[in-house]
Structure formats: structure tokens, C-alpha cells
KOLPADO-953743 format. One record per residue (C-alpha): residue number from 0; y, x, z. Coordinates in steps of 0.05 Angstrom, whole numbers, plus 32768, in hexadecimal, padded with zeros to 4 digits. Example, Ala and Ser with C-alpha at 12.3 -4.5 7.8 and 13.67 -1.06 7.14 Angstrom:
R | n | v | u | w
R | 0 | 7FA6 | 80F6 | 809C
R | 1 | 7FEB | 8111 | 808F
This chain:
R | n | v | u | w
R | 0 | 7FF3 | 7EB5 | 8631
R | 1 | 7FFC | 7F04 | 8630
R | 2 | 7FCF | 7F2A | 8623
R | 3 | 7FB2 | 7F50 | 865A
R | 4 | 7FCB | 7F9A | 866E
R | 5 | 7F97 | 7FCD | 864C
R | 6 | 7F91 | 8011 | 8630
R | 7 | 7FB4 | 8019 | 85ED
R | 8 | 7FE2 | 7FDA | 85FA
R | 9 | 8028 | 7FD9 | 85FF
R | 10 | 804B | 7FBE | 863E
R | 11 | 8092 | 7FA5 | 8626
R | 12 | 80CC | 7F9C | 8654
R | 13 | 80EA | 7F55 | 8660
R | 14 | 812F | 7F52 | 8654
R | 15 | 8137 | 7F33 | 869C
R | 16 | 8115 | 7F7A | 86BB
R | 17 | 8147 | 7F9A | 86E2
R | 18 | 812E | 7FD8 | 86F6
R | 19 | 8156 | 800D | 86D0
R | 20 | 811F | 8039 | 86CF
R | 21 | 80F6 | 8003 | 8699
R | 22 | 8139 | 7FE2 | 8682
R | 23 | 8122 | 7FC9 | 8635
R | 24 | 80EC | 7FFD | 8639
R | 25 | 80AA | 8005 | 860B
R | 26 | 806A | 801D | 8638
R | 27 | 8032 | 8041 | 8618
R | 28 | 7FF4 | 8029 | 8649
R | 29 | 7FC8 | 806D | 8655
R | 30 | 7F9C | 804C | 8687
R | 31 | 7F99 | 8004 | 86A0
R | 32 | 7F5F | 7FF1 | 86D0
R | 33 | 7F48 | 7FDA | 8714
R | 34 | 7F6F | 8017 | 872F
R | 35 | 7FB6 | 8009 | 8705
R | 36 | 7FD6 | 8017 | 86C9
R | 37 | 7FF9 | 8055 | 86B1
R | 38 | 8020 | 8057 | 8675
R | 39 | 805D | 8080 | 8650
R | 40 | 809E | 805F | 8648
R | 41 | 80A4 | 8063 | 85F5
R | 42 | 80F2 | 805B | 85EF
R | 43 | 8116 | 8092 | 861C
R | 44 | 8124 | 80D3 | 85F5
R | 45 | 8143 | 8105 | 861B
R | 46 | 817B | 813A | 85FA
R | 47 | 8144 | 816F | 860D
R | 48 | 8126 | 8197 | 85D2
R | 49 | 80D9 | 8196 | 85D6
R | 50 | 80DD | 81E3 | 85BC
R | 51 | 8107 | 81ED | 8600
R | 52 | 80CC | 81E3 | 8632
R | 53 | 8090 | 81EE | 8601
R | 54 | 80A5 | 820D | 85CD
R | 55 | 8060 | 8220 | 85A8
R | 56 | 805A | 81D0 | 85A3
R | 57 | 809B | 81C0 | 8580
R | 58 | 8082 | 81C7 | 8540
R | 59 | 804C | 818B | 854A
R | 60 | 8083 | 815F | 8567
R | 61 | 8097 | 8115 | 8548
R | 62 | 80E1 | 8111 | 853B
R | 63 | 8109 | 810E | 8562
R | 64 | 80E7 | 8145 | 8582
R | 65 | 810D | 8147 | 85C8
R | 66 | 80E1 | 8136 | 860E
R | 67 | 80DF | 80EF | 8621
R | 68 | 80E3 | 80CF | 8661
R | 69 | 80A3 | 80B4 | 866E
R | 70 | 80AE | 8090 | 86A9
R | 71 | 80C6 | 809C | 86F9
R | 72 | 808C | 80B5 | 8712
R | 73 | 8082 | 8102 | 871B
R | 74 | 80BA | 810D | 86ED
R | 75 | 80A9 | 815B | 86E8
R | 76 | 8069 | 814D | 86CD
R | 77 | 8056 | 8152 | 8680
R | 78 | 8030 | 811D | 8657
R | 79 | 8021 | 812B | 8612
R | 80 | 8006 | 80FD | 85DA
R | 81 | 7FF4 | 810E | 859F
R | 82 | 7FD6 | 80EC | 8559
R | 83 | 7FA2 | 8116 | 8532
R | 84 | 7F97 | 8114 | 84E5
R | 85 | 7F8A | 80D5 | 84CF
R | 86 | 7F7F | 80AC | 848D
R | 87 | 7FCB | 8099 | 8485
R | 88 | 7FC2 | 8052 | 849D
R | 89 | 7FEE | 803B | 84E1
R | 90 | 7FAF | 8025 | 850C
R | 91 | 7FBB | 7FF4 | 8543
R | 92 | 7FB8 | 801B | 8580
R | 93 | 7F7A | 7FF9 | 859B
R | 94 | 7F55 | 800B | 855F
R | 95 | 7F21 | 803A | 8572
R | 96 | 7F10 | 8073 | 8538
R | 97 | 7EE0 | 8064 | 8507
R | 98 | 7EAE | 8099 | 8523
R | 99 | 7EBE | 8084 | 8579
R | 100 | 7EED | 80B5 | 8582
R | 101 | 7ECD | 80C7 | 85C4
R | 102 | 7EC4 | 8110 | 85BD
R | 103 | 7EF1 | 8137 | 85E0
R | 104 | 7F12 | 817A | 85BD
R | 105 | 7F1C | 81AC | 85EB
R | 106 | 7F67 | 8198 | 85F9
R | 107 | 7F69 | 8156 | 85D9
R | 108 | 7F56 | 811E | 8600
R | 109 | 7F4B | 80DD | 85D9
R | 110 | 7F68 | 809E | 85E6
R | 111 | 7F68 | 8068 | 85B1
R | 112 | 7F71 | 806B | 8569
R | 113 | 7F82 | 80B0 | 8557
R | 114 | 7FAC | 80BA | 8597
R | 115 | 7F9C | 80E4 | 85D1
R | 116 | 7FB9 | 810B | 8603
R | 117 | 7FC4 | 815D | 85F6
R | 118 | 7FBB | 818D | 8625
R | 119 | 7FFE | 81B5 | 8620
R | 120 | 7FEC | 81EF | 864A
R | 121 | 7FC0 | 8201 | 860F
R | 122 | 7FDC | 8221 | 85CD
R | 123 | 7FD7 | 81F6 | 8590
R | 124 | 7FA6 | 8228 | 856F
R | 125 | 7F77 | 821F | 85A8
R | 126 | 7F6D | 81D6 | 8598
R | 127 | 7F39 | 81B5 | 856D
R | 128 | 7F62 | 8187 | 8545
R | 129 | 7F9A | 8182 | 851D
R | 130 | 7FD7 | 8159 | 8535
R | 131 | 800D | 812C | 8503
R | 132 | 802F | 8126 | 8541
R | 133 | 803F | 8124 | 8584
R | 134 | 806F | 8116 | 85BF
R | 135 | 8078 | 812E | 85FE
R | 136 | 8089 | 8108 | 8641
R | 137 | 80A9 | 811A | 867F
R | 138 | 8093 | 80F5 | 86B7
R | 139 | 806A | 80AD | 86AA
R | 140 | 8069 | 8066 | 86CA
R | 141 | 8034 | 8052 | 86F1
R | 142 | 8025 | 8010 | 8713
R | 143 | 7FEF | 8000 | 8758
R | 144 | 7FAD | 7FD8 | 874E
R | 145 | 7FC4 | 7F92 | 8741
R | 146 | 8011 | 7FA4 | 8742
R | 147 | 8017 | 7FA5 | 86F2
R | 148 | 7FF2 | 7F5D | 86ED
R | 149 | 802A | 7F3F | 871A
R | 150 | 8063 | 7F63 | 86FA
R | 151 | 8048 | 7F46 | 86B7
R | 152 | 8040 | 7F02 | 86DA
R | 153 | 8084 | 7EFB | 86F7
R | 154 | 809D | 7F04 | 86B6
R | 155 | 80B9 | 7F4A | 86B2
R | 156 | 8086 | 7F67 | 867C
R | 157 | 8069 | 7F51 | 863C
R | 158 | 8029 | 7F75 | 8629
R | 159 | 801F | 7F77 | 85DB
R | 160 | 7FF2 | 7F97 | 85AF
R | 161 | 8009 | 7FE0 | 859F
R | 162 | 800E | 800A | 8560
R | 163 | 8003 | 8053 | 8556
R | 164 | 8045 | 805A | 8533
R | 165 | 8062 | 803F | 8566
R | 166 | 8052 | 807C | 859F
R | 167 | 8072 | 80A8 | 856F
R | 168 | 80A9 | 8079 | 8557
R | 169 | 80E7 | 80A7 | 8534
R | 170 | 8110 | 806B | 8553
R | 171 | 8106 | 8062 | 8592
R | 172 | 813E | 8043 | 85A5
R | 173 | 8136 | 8011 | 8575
R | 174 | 80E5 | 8005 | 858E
R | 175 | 80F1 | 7FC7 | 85BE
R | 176 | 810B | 7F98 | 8589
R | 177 | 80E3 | 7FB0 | 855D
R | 178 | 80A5 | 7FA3 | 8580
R | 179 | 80B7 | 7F63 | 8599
R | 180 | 80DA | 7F4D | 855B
R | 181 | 808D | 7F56 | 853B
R | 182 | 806C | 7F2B | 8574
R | 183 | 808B | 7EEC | 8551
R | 184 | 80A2 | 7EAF | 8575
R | 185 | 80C8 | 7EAD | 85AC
R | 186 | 80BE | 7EFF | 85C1
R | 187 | 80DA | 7EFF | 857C
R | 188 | 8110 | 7EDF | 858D
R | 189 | 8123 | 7EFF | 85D1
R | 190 | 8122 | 7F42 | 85A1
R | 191 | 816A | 7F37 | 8592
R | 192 | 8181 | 7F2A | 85E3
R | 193 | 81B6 | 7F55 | 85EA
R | 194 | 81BC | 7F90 | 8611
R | 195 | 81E9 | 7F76 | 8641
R | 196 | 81DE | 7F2A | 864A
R | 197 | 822C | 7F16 | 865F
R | 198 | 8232 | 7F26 | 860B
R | 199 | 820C | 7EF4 | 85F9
């Protein structure tokens, strides 16, 4: 049984999902409630420099630091996530900080762990905290009330536990197997499907 869509969780494309938009795609859940779910697609690096569109944040980005295509919808619009100063360990994403992490830095908006959101409009002087890194999304995916559940029940997402490495993964193209290949058992197994299934 999957666990259910939530904040902080990663929603992992079936190899059976179609839709070249999510094909073998890694989504970062933002939100995921009565309303929907909203979430970053992990795994699509652009060839576009971060210092090209904001260049005053390029020197807080996480290799490779080139946008990322966050997902179909509003694909003009900018998401940015970032992880503040931490003790060294990889939390899992869920994980909230030891002290809540619910204050909000003027800028920084906290999610889970030592994630949040940055306001990029904003220079990184201006902001309370100090980043280790950060990536930057064009456009994001976003799913109805309800609509996620069925996708996941028809069989075209798995939702897993996420990492905070994995947000700002220097390999993203290698962050679907890797993710599944962690999961164990059979997701573990469909890891190594390959890319184009008349291969196999």
C-alpha cells in the first residue's frame, strides 16, 4: 500500500506513465491537501544557466546550477527551494527541525526539514538565513482535489518517502532509479526498466 500523497513526499513516476511531460519523473510535493497537490519535477535540468535569469543567486545554486523544469503549469513562473545550514546529516524530508522550523525569515518560507521556498525577487543579503544550496524551477506540476489520489491509484505514481539530498540531487538524471532502487522490493526492481520498454 503507498503511502499517501503529502508534503515533503516524493511522487515517483510509473514506468507505464505516458505523459511526456512526467515521463520517469521525480516530484517534490510542495502542498498536498483537500485542495490538491503541487509539487516540482526533481529530474529535468534545463541547458539554462541560473546566473542567466538571476544572476545575484547563482552563487547559492546546487550543481548543476542550470533552471529546471518544474512542471507544465505556468511554465514562466519561478519556484525556488532552498536548504539552510544544517548539522551535516541528510534528514528525511519529512523530518521537521529540531526547534519547529515554523518561523518564517523574511524571504524564506519553511517547508520541511531544512527546505523552504526563497523568495527570489529579494537579494540574498536581504535574507535571514544562510543557504548550502538551492535550485530554481521553471514552471511546477499541479494536480485538482482528488485528481492526484486517482492518478496514484490507477497505477501511474508511486509516492515514497523523500530525502533532502534528493531536491538538490547533483544527478538528476540518475534520481528515478535511485530512488526507487532504495524503496526495495519490487519498486526496486522496476528501477532498472528500461527507458524504452521494446529493449527489454
Amino acid at each position: 500500500m503507498s503511502a499517501p500523497p503529502a508534503k515533503g513526499r516524493l511522487v515517483v513516476a510509473s514506468p507505464t506513465l505516458e505523459d511526456p511531460n512526467f515521463h520517469r519523473a521525480v516530484v517534490f510535493l510542495l502542498a498536498a491537501d483537500d485542495d490538491g497537490a503541487l509539487g516540482v519535477v526533481l529530474n529535468r535540468p534545463s541547458e539554462t544557466a541560473i546566473d542567466e535569469v538571476v544572476p545575484h543567486w547563482g552563487l547559492h545554486a546546487s550543481e548543476p546550477p542550470v533552471l529546471f523544469l518544474g512542471g507544465p503549469v505556468q511554465p514562466n513562473a519561478a519556484i525556488c527551494v532552498g536548504r539552510t545550514q544544517n548539522d551535516g546529516r541528510d534528514h528525511p524530508a519529512v523530518e521537521d527541525p529540531p526547534d519547529g522550523g515554523d518561523s518564517e525569515a523574511d524571504g524564506f518560507s519553511p517547508l520541511i526539514g531544512d527546505l523552504g521556498t526563497v523568495d527570489l525577487n529579494r537579494a540574498p543579503e536581504e535574507i535571514g538565513v544562510s543557504f548550502t544550496g538551492l535550485r530554481v524551477f521553471t514552471g511546477y506540476s499541479g494536480w485538482g482535489p482528488g485528481q492526484l489520489e486517482e492518478e496514484i491509484e490507477a497505477g501511474a505514481w508511486f509516492v515514497v518517502e523523500g530525502r533532502q539530498t534528493d531536491v538538490l540531487s547533483p544527478e538528476p538524471s540518475a534520481l528515478w532509479e535511485r530512488v526507487l532502487r532504495r524503496q526495495g522490493g519490487w519498486l526496486a526492481v522496476l528501477a532498472r526498466h528500461p527507458v524504452d520498454a521494446s529493449l527489454n
